[in-house]
C-alpha positions in Angstrom: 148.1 65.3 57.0 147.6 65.5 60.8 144.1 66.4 61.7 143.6 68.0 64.7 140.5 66.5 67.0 138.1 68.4 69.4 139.6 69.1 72.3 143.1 67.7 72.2 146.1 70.1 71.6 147.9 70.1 68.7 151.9 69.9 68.5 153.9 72.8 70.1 154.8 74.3 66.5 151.4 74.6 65.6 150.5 76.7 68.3 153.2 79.3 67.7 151.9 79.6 64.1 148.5 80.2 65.4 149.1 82.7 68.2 151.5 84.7 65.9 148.5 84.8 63.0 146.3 85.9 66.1 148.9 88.4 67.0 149.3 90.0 63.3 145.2 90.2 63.1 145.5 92.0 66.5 147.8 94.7 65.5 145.9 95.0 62.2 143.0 95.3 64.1 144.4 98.0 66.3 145.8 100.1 63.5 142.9 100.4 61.9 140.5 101.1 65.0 143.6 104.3 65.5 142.9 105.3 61.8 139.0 105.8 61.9 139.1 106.5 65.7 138.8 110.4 65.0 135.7 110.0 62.1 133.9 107.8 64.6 134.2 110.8 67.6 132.6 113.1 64.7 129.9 110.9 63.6 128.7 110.4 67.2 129.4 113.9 68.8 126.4 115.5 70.5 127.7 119.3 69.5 125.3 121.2 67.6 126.4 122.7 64.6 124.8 126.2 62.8 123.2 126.1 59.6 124.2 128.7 57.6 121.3 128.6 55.4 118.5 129.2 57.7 116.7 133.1 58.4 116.7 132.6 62.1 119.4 130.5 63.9 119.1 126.8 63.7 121.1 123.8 64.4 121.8 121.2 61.1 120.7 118.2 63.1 117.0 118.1 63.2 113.6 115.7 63.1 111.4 118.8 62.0 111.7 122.1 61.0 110.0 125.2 59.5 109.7 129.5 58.9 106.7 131.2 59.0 106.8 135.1 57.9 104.1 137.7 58.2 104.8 140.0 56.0 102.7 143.3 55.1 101.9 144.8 51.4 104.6 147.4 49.9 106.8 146.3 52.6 109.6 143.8 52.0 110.8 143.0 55.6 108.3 140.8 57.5 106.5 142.2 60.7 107.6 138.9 61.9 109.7 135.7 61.8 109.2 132.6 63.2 111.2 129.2 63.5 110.2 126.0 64.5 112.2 123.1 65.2 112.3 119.5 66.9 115.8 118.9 67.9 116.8 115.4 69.0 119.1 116.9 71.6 118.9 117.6 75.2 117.5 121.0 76.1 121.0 122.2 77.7 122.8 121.4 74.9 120.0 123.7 73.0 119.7 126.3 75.2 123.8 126.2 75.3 123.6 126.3 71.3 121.1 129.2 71.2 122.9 131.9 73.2 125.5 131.2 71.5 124.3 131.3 68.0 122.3 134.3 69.0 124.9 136.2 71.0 126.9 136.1 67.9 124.2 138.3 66.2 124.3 140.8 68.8 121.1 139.8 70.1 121.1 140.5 74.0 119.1 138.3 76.8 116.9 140.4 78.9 117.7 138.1 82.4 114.8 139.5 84.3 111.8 138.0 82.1 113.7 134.4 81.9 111.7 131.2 82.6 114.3 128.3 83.3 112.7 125.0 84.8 113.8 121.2 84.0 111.7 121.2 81.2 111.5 124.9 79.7 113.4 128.0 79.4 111.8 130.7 78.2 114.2 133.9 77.1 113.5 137.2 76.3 116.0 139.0 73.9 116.3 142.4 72.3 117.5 141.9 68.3 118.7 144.1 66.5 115.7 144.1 64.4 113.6 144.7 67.4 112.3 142.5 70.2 112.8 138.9 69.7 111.3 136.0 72.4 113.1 131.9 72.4 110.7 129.0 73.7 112.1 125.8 74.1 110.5 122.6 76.1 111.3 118.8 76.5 109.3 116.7 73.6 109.7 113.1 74.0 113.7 112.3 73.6 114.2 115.7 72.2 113.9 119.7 72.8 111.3 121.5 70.7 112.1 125.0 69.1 110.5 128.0 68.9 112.0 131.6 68.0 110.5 134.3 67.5 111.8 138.3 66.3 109.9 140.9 65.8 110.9 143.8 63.1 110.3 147.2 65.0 110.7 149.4 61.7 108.3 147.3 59.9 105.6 147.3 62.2 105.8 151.4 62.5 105.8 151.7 58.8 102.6 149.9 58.6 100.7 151.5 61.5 100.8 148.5 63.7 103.1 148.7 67.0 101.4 148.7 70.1 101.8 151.7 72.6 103.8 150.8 75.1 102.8 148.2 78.3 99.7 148.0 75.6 98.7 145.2 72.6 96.7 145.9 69.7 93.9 144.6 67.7 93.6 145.3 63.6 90.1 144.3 62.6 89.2 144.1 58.6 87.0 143.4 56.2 87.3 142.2 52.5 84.0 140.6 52.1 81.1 141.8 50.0 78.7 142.7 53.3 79.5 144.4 56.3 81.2 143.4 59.6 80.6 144.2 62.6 83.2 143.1 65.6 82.4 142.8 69.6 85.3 143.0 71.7 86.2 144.1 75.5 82.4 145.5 75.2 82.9 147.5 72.1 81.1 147.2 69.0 83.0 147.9 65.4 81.2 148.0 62.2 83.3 148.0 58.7 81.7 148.7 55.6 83.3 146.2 53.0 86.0 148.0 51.0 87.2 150.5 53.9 90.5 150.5 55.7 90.9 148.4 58.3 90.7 149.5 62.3 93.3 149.2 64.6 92.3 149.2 68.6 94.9 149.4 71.5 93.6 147.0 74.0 95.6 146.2 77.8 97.4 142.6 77.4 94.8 140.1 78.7 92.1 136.9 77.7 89.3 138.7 75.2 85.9 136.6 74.3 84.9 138.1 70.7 82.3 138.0 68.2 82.7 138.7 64.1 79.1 138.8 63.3 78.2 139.2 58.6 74.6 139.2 57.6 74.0 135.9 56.1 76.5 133.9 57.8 76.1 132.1 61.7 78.1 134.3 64.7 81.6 133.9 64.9 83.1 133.6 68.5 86.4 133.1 70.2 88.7 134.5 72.9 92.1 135.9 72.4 94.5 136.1 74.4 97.4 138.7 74.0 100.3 140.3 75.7 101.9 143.4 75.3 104.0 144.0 72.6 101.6 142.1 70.6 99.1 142.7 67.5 96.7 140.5 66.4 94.6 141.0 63.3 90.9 139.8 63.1 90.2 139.4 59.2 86.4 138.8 57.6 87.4 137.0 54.2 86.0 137.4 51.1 83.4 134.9 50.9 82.1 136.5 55.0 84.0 133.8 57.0 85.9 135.2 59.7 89.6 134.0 59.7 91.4 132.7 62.5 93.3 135.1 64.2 96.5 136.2 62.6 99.7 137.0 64.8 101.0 140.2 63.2 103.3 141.5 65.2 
């Protein structure tokens, strides 16, 4: 047996053995690299793809994600529906996603009430549900979500879309006592048990106070803008709610 020592160089035969075993792992090497070349492309391709099983648009890659409905009583369709999403993705590559995804639905970008800076776009639409609004801004490494539509029909059936240019305010109470509201310096008292109260207010920022015998004021400001209705609720053990985004 000839053993081969560190550093010196072993006979001419032996190294055309070698290099042709070095040679044959090479090509295997190769061939198989070709083979999976196309899988690993797909594995590490930033496209995003749809989910088909989502009520709003939504992309399948995703490090959070969630629906929130309002809906009213004795109507099915909600007043409205919104996603919310963390997408480990740049923000072009959403924003590309979303007009497409949403074009395909027939929803059409309203180009004059567009935000578009490094880190946010902000796009109008009008659905074909009714007006829809898609918020997205740089969160860490990735782009966070949120889209919002509106259901025009729904909010008309249930007595709660804002006049034109204008926002409204529901107010109502399910407690045992009465409650009386204070808003853009007007004062609204309802008896528990009655209907609630629906006021059309111009969009702005409005400091209120829900005030039930027995229980400490309650005050906040709310801010709204048109198109918008907000409900103020007084619960049924005289807690006020936090405000609710109806519509």
């Amino acid at each position: 047996m000839r053993t081969v020592r560190t550093g010196a160089r072993p006979p001419a035969r032996w190294r055309a053995f070698v290099c042709g075993l070095v040679f044959l792992a090479s090509c295997l090497l190769a061939a198989t690299a070709s083979a999976w070349a196309p899988h690993i492309s797909v594995l590490f391709s930033a496209a995003l793809t749809p989910d088909p099983g989502t009520k709003l648009p939504a992309p399948t890659r995703y490090s959070y994600r969630g629906i929130h409905t309002t809906v009213v009583s004795g109507i099915e369709a909600p007043l409205r529906t919104r996603l919310e999403a963390t997408v480990p993705a740049d923000l072009g590559d959403v924003l590309a996603f979303y007009r497409t995804e949403l074009g395909k639905l027939g929803w059409q970008e309203q180009r004059d009430d567009a935000v578009i800076a490094a880190d946010r776009v902000q796009l109008a639409f009008a659905s074909p549900l009714g007006p829809a609004l898609l918020d997205l801004h740089r969160k860490d490494s990735s782009t966070a979500v949120e889209l919002v539509q509106k259901n025009s029909d729904t909010a008309t059936r249930a007595n709660v879309m804002p006049e034109p240019g204008q926002a409204k305010v529901v107010f109502s109470n399910i407690g045992e006592t009465d409650a009386v509201l204070t808003i853009d310096a007007r004062t609204i008292t309802r008896a528990r048990g009655t209907n609630a109260v629906a006021l059309d207010l111009p969009p702005g920022k409005y400091p209120y106070e829900v005030h039930v015998a027995g229980h400490p004021a309650h005050t906040n400001t709310l801010v709204i803008a048109a198109g918008d209705t907000w409900e103020l609720t007084v619960g049924r053990d005289g807690d006020a709610w936090s405000p609710l985004h109806l519509y």
